[in-house]
C-alpha positions, -999 to +999 in steps of 0.1 A: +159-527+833+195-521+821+198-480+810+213-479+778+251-466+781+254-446+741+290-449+743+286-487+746+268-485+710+299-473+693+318-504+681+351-484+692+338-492+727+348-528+717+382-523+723+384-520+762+372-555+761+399-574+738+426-594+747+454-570+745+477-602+734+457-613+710+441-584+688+411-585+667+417-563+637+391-568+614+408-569+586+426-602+602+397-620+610+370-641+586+338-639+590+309-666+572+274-656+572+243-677+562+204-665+576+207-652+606+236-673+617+266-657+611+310-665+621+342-646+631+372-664+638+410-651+635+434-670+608+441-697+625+401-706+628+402-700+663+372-684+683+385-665+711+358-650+727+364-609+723+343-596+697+343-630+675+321-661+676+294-680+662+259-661+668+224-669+664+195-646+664+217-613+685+230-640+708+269-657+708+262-693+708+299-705+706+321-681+727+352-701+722+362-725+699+405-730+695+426-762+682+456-769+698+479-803+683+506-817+705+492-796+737+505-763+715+490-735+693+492-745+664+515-724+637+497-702+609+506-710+569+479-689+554+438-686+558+414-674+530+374-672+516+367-690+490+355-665+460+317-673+471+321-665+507+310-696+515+343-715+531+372-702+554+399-723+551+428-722+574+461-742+570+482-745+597+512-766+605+522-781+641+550-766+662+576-791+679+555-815+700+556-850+711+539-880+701+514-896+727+544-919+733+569-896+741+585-892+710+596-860+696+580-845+660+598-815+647+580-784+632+564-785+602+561-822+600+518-821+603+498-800+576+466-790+598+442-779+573+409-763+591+379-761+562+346-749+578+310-731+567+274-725+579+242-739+566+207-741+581+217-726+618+248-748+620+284-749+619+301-775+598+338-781+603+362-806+588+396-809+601+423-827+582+458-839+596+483-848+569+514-868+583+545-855+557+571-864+582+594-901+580+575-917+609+539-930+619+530-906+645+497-907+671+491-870+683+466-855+709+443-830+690+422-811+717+389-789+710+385-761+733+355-746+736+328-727+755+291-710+751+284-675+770+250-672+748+255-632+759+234-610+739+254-591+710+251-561+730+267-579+756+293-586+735+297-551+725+299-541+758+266-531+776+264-542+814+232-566+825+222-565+862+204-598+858+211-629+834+196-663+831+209-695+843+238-716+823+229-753+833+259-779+839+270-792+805+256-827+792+278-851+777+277-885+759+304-904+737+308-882+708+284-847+717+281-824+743+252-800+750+254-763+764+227-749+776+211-714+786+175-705+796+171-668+790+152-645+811+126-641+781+118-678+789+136-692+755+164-720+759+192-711+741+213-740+735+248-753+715+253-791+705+288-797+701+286-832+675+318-850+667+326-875+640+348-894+664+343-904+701+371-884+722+394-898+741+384-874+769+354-850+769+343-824+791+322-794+799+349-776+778+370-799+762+376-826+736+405-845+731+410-872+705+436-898+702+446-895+665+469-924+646+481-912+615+507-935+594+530-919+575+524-901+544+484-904+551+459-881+563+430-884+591+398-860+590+376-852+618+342-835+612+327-816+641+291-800+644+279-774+666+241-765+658+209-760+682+205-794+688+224-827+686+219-844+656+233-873+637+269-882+641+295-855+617+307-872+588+318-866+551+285-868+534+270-842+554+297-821+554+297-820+521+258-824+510+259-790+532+285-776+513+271-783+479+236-764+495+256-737+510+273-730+476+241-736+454+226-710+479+251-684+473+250-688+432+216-681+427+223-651+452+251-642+430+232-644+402+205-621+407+212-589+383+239-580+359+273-585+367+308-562+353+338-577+337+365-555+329+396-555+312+415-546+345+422-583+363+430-573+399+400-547+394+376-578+382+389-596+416+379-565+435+346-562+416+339-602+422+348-596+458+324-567+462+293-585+445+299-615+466+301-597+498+265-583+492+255-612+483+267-628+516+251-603+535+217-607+520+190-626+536+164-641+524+129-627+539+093-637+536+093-602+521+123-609+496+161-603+491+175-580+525+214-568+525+217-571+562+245-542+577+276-557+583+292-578+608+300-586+635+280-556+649+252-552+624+244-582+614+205-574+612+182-559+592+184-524+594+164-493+573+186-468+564+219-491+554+191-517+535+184-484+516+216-471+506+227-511+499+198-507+475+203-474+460+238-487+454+226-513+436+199-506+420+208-499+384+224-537+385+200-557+407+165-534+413+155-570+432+175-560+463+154-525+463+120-546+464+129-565+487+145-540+511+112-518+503+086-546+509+105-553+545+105-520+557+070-511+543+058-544+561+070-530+593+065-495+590+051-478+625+017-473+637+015-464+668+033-441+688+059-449+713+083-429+731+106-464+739+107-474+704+107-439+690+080-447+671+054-423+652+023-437+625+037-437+591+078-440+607+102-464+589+119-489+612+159-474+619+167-515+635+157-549+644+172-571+669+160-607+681+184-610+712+172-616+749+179-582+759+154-570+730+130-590+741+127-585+774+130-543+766+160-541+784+169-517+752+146-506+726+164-522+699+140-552+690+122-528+667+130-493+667+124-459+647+153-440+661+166-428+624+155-397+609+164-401+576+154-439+572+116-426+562+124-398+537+153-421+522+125-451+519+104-429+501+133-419+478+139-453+473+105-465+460+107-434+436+139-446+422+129-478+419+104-471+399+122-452+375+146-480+368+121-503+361+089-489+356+075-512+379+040-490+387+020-527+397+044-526+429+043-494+436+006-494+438+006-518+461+030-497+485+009-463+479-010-466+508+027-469+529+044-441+507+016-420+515+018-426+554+056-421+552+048-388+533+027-377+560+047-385+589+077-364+569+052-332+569+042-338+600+076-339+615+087-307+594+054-288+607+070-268+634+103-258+625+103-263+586+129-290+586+127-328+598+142-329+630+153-352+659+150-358+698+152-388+712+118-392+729+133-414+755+166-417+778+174-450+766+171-439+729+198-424+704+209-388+711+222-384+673+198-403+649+212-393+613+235-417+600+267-403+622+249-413+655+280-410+676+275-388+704+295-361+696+290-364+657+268-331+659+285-297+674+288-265+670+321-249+653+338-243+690+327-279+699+297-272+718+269-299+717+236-286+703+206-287+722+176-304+702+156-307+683+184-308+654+179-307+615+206-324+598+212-306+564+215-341+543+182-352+557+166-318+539+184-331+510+166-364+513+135-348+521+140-329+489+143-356+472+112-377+484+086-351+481+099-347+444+100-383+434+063-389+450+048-356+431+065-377+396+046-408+411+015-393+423+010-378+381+016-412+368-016-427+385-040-390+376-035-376+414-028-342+397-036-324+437-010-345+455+014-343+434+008-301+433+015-303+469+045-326+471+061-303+441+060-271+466+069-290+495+098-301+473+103-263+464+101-249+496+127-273+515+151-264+487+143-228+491+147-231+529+184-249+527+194-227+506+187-198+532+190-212+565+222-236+551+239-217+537+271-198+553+284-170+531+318-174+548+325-206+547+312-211+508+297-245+527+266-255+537+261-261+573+258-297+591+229-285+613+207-261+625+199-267+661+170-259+683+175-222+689+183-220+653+218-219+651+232-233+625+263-257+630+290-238+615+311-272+609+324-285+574+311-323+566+306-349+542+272-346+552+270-320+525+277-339+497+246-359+505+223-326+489+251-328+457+238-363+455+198-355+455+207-324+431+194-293+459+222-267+458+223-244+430+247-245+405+270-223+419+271-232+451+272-268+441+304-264+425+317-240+456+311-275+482+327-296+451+358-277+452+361-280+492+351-319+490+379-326+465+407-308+483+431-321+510+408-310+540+381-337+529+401-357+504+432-377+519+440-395+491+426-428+501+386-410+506+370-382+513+369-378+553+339-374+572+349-343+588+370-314+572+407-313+593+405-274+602+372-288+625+381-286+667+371-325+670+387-334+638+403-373+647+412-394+619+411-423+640+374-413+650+344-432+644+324-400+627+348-373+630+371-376+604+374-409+593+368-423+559+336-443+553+334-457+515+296-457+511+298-418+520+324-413+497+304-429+472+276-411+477+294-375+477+309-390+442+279-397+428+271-358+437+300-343+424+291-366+390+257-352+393+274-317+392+296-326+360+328-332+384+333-370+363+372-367+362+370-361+399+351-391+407+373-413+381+405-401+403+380-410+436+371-446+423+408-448+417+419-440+454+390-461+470+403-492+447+434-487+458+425-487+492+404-517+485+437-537+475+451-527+506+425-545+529+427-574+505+398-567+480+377-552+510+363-523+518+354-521+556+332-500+573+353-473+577+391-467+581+411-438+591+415-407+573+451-401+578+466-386+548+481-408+523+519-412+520+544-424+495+548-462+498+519-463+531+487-482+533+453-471+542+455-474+581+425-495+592+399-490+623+403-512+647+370-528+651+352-517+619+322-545+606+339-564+577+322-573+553+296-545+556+269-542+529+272-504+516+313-501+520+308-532+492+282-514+475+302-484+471+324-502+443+291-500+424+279-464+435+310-449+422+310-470+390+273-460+378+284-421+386+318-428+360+300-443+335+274-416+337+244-445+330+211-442+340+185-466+329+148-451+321+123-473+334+092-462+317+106-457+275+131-492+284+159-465+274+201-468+286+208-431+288+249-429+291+264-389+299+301-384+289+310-417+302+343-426+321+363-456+325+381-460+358+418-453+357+437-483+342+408-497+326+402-498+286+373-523+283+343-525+310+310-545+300+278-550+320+260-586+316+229-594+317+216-561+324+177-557+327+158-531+309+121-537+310+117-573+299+150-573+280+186-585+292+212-566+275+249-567+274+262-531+273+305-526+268+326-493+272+354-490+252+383-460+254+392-452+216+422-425+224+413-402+247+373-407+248+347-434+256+320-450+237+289-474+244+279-496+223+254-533+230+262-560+220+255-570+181+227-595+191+208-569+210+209-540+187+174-523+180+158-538+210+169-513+235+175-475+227+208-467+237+215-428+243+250-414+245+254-376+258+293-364+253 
């Protein structure tokens, strides 16, 4: 059994393993997802086997996959996503080459245009050569390709001592089978299907003989899937485009949807949306916003849950679904591998050989501390946006068993702490899990078990929302009890916490008790749940919003006086949007709504900048004059809550919350972003009513207002 290397699970890891000619920015390479299938090729379409590929289940199924026309790399004209997520498209255009007879075509004279997408665990392909030059031309166009059929954690860069056997490639006229049986006894295999018999095939090549006459075009359709089926041609292509798309609409159309009067912001807003929805995966248990990928490309709890929270007020679906899957699989047993307690919330799940066969705990593991309490905080929510008490009858039973393992874990120390119960586990297990995202002030690593200060927050925050809960359905004694668990964790931050001489809160207490003397955005987190006090509240406001946290593109993880302050960090110092949104969404809690107008603004900006969108993180340099947003190099793009930030920080300007149980819009001195006049929410659900709901700036203040054929079927309340 492979030890697993913690440094290995930090993406940044990645790098030592990349080409050094050929870099793999994130924000230069396309990625497709449908099911658990998912795609990450560079512009050109090309699969060059460092972080990118086509995976199925955890496992890189096509490790290589490049063009080349003429015998040459073909030259890039431009590559985008459709709108929907559902095509890449590359167009390319030949470099000087010959002709198979000898003959020389100039640059530019071939339009390669590369259209591909993913439905039902294959990869579809269609590959179009367009002749614009004077002269009938036959050209050699050559597949490369190859299948490693590593596990993703492979691929990120942990070592195996032992693999399973790659057999000899099989071949016929127009497919060739790869094949891998894994040491967990499953074959693992890639059928590479072509349209067109090659001229020459082998283990790792295709080349095809292709006549084009002048001023005509020639298309060949490739396949790669689990097994070989029938022969690539138009029809399928496109019958499995038309599903793909179809797919993606009714994704798309789940919940309300914003139109603006701002067009690049719309495009940003489009982009967002359809970058969830491209993420989500349809369970037996309902709608789930996978993480992100390349890395994260799974079901995991506590990014399903913040994806959800995100979204909630627009789409309460996604928060069903995410709560039925992790209720489904919540723990009950206890296992110091898994880190696993009864009543736990699942932190990951993997379905990769390594997995399997245990060689890391990842194939369902409770390694998160927060996951549980934020689960809980999530059923409460949901019900108060939809008043939905038939479901969450149905999850008491788990609620409750959450609840308990939350006191129980709190039982010696007062807080919910962590310590990895195994070597092979997580040393950090709040949502900065990097090793050295926890220290003490002169960079010392704490000793566990640690409390994180935003997990008290979210502690808070369940045992409140279950005592609301626990009234509605006549448990008058439980919900007594919840209310002064509720009470005393806020009591107990506010002593332990709080550091008169810093005017901050602290990021830990460790497990002598001392608290972590260090300034982070972990802080914001209790602004978000509403624990400080007033005062103090606004004391941690003020320090989030000025140049040590903000940089002018986000607020940074980690304030820049801090001895491992690194803007180019994973969790010290760089900017992560779904944190920003979150510590926005506390200062609008707080009354700070100009603040997070000016915040929205920044991270739409910096949204632009990576093309309409937000990665996992960037860095947190400070903006300059006439710069862009400086980007991390191997950050998951799309990821689900950097896209569900756009919607996070839009709910805390408009200052709208929807009441679940009177079917009431309750709007608090709204704000439009900067630049926008007109914003209107569609086909927004309130009880059994779909509403359209507009903001409007009249001079220097914003009304609400529904629409004229809805008036008098929803209460609308404005607070200025």
């Amino acid at each position: 059994m492979t030890q697993l290397d913690e440094r290995k699970l930090d993406p940044a890891v990645a790098l030592a393993s990349l080409d050094p000619t050929a870099p793999r920015e994130p924000h230069r390479l396309f990625a497709l997802k449908q099911g658990d299938c998912f795609a990450v090729a560079d512009a050109y379409g090309d699969i060059r086997g460092a972080g990118d590929g086509f995976f199925r289940d955890d496992t890189r199924v096509l490790s290589e996959f490049r063009l080349t026309v003429g015998g040459r790399q073909t030259s890039l004209l431009g590559a985008s996503l459709s709108q929907d997520n559902v095509l890449f498209t590359s167009n390319l255009t030949n470099l000087p080459m010959q002709s198979v007879d000898g003959r020389d075509i100039p640059q530019g004279a071939f339009h390669i245009e590369r259209v591909r997408l993913l439905w039902q665990d294959r990869l579809f392909e269609r590959i179009t050569l367009s002749n614009y030059s004077r002269e009938h031309s036959a050209i050699r166009v050559s597949l490369h390709f190859a299948a490693d059929f590593r596990d993703m954690f492979e691929v990120r860069g942990s070592t195996r001592l032992k693999r399973g056997m790659a057999h000899a490639a099989e071949t016929d006229a127009t497919s060739v089978l790869l094949r891998y049986d894994g040491l967990d006894g499953l074959a693992r295999m890639s059928a590479i299907s072509f349209s067109q018999a090659p001229e020459h095939l082998t283990a790792n090549r295709a080349d095809f003989l292709i006549a084009v006459t002048r001023r005509s075009s020639k298309v060949l359709y490739v396949e790669v899937g689990p097994e070989v089926a029938e022969a690539p041609n138009r029809d399928r292509f496109r019958a499995a485009a038309a599903r793909a798309r179809f797919g993606m609409r009714a994704k798309r159309r789940h919940g309300a949807t914003v139109h603006s009067s701002g067009r690049v912001f719309n495009d940003w807003v489009v982009r967002a949306r359809a970058d969830v929805a491209l993420l989500t995966t349809e369970l037996t248990t309902g709608p789930y916003p996978y993480a992100g990928i390349p890395w994260f490309s799974t079901a995991f709890g506590r990014d399903g849950v913040i994806s959800a929270l995100q979204m909630l007020w627009l789409n309460p679906g996604l928060a069903r679904g995410v709560l039925a899957f992790l209720a489904q699989h919540q723990a009950t047993e206890t296992s110091p591998f898994s880190d696993s307690q009864p009543g736990k919330i699942m932190h990951e799940t993997r379905k990769g050989e390594m997995a399997a066969l245990r060689e890391l705990p990842f194939g369902r593991y409770y390694g998160g501390v927060d996951t549980t309490p934020l689960y809980i905080h999530l059923a409460c929510a949901y019900a108060d946006r939809t008043g939905d008490m038939a479901f969450i009858d149905s999850l008491w039973p788990s609620l409750c068993a959450a609840a308990e393992w939350t006191e129980e874990a709190s039982r010696a120390t007062g807080f919910v702490t962590y310590q990895r119960a195994a070597e092979s586990g997580l040393t950090n297990q709040g949502w900065k899990d990097s090793i050295d995202s926890v220290f003490h002030a002169d960079g010392r690593i704490p000793k566990g078990p640690i409390a994180l200060v935003e997990v008290q927050g979210y502690v808070f925050a369940a045992f409140r929302g279950l005592a609301a809960l626990a009234r509605r359905r006549g448990e008058d004694d439980r919900a007594d009890h919840w209310d002064s668990r509720a009470e005393a964790m806020r009591a107990a931050v506010e002593r332990h916490f709080w550091l008169d001489d810093l005017g901050f809160y602290a990021l830990a207490i460790d497990g002598a008790g001392e608290p972590c003397k260090v300034r982070t955005s972990n802080v914001g987190h209790l602004l978000y749940v509403g624990l400080p006090e007033p005062a103090r509240a606004q004391m941690v406001a003020d320090q989030l919003l000025s140049a040590s946290f903000h940089s002018g593109w986000g607020l940074r993880t980690l304030a820049d006086d801090a001895v491992f302050f690194n803007p180019m960090s994973y969790h010290n110092g760089s900017i992560w949007p779904h944190d920003t949104a979150i510590c926005g969404a506390g200062l609008a809690r707080f009354g700070e709504r100009e603040s997070v107008v000016r915040l929205m603004s920044s991270t739409f900006e910096s949204a632009v900048h990576f093309n309409m969108r937000l990665p996992e993180l960037f860095c947190g340099f400070t903006r300059a004059p006439g710069e862009a947003p400086i980007a991390y190099p191997v950050a998951c793009l799309p990821q689900a809550w950097s896209a569900g930030s756009a919607f996070m920080l839009m709910q805390a300007c408009l200052g709208l919350e929807i009441d679940g149980w009177d079917n009431e819009i309750h709007v608090t001195r709204p704000r439009l972003p900067i630049g926008i006049d007109t914003l209107t929410l569609r086909h927004l659900g309130v009880g059994e009513t779909v509403v359209d709901l507009t903001f409007q700036r009249v001079g220097d203040r914003v009304v609400a207002f529904l629409a004229d054929r809805h008036e008098g079927l929803v209460p609308l309340v404005v607070r200025t």
